[in-house]
N, C-alpha and C positions, 0 to 999 in steps of 0.2 A: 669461343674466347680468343681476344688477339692479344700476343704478346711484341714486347719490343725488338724492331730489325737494329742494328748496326750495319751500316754498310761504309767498306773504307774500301776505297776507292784510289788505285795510284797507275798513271802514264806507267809504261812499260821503259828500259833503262834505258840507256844510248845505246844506239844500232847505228852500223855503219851503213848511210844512203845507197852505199852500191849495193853492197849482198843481203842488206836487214837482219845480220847479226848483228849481237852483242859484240859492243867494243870490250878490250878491257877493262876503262870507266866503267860500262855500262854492268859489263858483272860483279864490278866492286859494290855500284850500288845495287843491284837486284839483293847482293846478299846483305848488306847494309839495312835494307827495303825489309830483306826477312826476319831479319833479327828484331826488329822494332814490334813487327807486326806480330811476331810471338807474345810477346807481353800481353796480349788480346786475347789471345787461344780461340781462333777464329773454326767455326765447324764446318765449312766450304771456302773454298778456292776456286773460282773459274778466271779464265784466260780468253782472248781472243786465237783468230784463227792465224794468224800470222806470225813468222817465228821471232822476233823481237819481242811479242809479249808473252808467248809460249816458254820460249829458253829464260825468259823474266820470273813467269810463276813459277816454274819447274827451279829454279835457284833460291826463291823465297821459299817453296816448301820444303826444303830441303831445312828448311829452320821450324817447323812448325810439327806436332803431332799427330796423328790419325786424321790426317786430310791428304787426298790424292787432289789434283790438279783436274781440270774439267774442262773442257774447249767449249765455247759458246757462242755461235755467230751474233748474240743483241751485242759481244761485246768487245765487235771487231773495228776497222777502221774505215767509218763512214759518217756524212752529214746526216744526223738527225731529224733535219726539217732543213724545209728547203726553202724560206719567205718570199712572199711577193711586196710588192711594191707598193701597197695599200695598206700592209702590215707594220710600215716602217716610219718611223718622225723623218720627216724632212731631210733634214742635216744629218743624214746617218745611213742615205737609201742607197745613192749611189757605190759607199764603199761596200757596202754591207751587200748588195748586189753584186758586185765585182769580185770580191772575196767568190762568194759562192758559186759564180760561174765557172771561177776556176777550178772547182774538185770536179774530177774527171768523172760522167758520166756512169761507171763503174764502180764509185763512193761515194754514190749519192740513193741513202734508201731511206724517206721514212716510216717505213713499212716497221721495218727492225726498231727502229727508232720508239715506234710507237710499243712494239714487244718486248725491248729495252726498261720503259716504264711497265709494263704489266708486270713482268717478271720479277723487276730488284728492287723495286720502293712498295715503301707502305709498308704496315706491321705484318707480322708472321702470324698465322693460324695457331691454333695451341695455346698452352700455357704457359710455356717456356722462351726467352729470348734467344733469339739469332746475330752473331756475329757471322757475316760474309764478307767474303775478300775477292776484289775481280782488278783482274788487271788488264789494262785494255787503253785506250788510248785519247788523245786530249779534247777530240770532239764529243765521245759519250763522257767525258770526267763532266764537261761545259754543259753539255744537255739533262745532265741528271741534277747539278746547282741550278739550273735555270728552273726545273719543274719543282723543286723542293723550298726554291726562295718565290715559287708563283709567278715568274718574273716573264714577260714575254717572250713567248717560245725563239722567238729569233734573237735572242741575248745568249743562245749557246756560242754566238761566234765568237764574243766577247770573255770569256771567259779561259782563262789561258791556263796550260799544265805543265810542270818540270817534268823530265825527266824522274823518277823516281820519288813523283812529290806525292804526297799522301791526302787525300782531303776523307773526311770523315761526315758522313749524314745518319742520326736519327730518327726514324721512323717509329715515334711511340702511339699507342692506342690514344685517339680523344684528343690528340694534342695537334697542331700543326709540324710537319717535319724541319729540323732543325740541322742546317750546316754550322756541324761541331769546331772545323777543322777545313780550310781549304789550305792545298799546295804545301803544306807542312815538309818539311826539312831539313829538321834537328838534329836527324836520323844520321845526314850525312857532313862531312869535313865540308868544308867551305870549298876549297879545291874542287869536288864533285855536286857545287850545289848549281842547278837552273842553268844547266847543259835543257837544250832542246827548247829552250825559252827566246825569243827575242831579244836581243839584245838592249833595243831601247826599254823593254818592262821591267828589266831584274832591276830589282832594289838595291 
């Protein structure tokens, strides 16, 4: 028997580019981040391997009940898929190539990518539903909407993450997976919202 996954999914907070800690923004919203995500009463927590989303979970949990924190290399900071040039429309190959050349040969697995999906989608075994919580970073946020909207595996590139934005996917029995929730933000003041965003995309 399978029951229903919840999987809520949030970018890790503002980290400072030189050292990859937590700014002080960024701890405001991790905790911000946690307080929201209690309301859920999630039964796991996992984190990537890097401290920016590490010192992220470990602030969130600090909000939440009988969940320890959990390091997991699917949900650390790497491209997903890596497309070629046959996989892509016309008017979209060149940039969408260029993007991807530039992640350094060291963040680029789709190995993980692929163990990424085995592991965190699709319903849960048992009778019982699963709330899980992974904090981890804006290319697996992008590759997990891409594979849950069916949408061409190279459309993770496209797909962008705040700082501390929340997106939310359903994986029920018999149904198609369902993005409840992308990049959500409500959580935090205006002042701390869509840090770590392009500037030309925020609303």
């Amino acid at each position: 028997m399978a029951a229903t996954r919840h999987l809520y999914l949030a970018r890790h907070a503002q980290a400072d580019p030189d050292t990859g800690e937590l700014t002080e923004t960024g701890r405001l919203q991790a905790d911000l981040l946690g307080a929201r995500l209690s309301e859920f009463a999630p039964h796991a927590l996992w984190h990537g391997p890097l401290p920016r989303a590490a010192q992220t979970a470990h602030l969130v949990a600090s909000h939440l009940e009988d969940v320890t924190p959990a390091e997991l290399p699917e949900a650390g900071d790497y491209a997903p898929h890596l497309p070629r040039r046959h996989e892509l429309p016309t008017a979209h190959a060149e940039g969408v190539l260029d993007f991807v050349s530039r992640v350094p040969a060291a963040e680029r697995s789709p190995e993980l990518g692929q163990r990424a999906l085995e592991l965190l989608t699709g319903p849960v075994d048992g009778g019982t539903g699963r709330r899980e919580v992974v904090i981890t970073h804006a290319y697996l946020v992008g590759w997990l909407v891409t594979a849950a909207l069916d949408a061409p595996p190279w459309r993770w590139v496209s797909v962008g993450a705040a700082n501390a934005g929340l997106t939310v996917i359903r994986y029920a029995p018999d149904t198609p997976a369902s993005v409840v929730t992308l990049n959500e933000l409500t959580h935090l003041p205006h002042d701390l919202r869509w840090t770590g965003f392009p500037p030309h995309l925020r609303p």
